[in-house]
C-alpha positions as CSV (number, residue, x, y, z in Angstrom):
1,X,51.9,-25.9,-68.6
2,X,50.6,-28.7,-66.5
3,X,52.3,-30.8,-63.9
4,X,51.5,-33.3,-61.6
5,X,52.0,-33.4,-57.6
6,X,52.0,-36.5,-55.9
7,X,48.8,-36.4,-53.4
8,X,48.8,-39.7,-52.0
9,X,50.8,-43.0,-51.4
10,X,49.2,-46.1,-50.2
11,X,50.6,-49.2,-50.0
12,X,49.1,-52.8,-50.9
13,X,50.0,-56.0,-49.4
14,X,48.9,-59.6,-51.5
15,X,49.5,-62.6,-50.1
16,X,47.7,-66.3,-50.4
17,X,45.3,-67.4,-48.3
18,X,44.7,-70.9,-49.2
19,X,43.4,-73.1,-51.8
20,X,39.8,-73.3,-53.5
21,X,38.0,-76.5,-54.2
22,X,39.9,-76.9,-57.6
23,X,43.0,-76.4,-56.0
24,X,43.5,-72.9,-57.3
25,X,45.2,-70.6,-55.0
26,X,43.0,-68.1,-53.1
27,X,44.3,-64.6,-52.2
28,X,43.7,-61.5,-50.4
29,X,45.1,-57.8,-49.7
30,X,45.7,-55.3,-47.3
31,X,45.9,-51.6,-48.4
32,X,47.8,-49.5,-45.7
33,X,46.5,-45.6,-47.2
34,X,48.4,-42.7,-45.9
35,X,51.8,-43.6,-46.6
36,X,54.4,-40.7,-45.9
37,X,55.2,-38.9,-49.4
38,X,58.6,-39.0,-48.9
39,X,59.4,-42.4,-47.7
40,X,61.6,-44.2,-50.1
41,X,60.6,-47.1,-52.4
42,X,63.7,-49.3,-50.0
43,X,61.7,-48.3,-47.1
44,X,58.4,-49.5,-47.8
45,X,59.9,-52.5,-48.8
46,X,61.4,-52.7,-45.9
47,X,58.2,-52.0,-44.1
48,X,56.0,-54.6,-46.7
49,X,58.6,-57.2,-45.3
50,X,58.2,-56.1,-41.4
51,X,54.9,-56.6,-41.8
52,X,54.8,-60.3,-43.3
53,X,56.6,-61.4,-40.3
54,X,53.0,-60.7,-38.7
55,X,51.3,-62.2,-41.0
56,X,50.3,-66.0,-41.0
57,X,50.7,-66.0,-45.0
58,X,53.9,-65.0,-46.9
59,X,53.5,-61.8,-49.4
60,X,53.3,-62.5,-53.0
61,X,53.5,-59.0,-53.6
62,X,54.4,-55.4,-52.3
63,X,52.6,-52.6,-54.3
64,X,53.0,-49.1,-54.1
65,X,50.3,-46.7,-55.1
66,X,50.2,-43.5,-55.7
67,X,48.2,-40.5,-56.2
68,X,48.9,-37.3,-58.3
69,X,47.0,-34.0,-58.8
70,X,47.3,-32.6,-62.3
71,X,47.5,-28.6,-62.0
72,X,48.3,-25.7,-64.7
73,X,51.0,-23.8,-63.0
């Protein structure tokens, strides 16, 4: 039987960085790899939000991704 193991957690800040010349919104990211496995999805909220008070942008999104290793046990 196979199961999965979480390997990895990252997390991935977007947040708008302007306007183009049509007036469409620009955006970029920040990927933050090596998240603690255990850290709750409250808490990296909590840290996403910490960290847009550094920012000169405002977050349009906090993502959480993760990694999993597929093994026959």
């Amino acid at each position: 039987m196979a199961t999965a193991i979480l390997s990895g957690n990252a997390m991935i800040l977007k947040y708008k960085t302007g306007t183009n010349d049509k007036g469409d919104d620009t955006f970029g990211s920040q990927r933050f790899s090596n998240v603690r496995l255990d850290l709750t999805d409250d808490d990296l909220y909590t840290v996403g939000k910490a960290l847009e008070g550094l920012m000169s942008s405002d977050i349009v999104y906090i993502r959480k991704k993760q990694d999993y290793l597929v093994e026959d046990i």
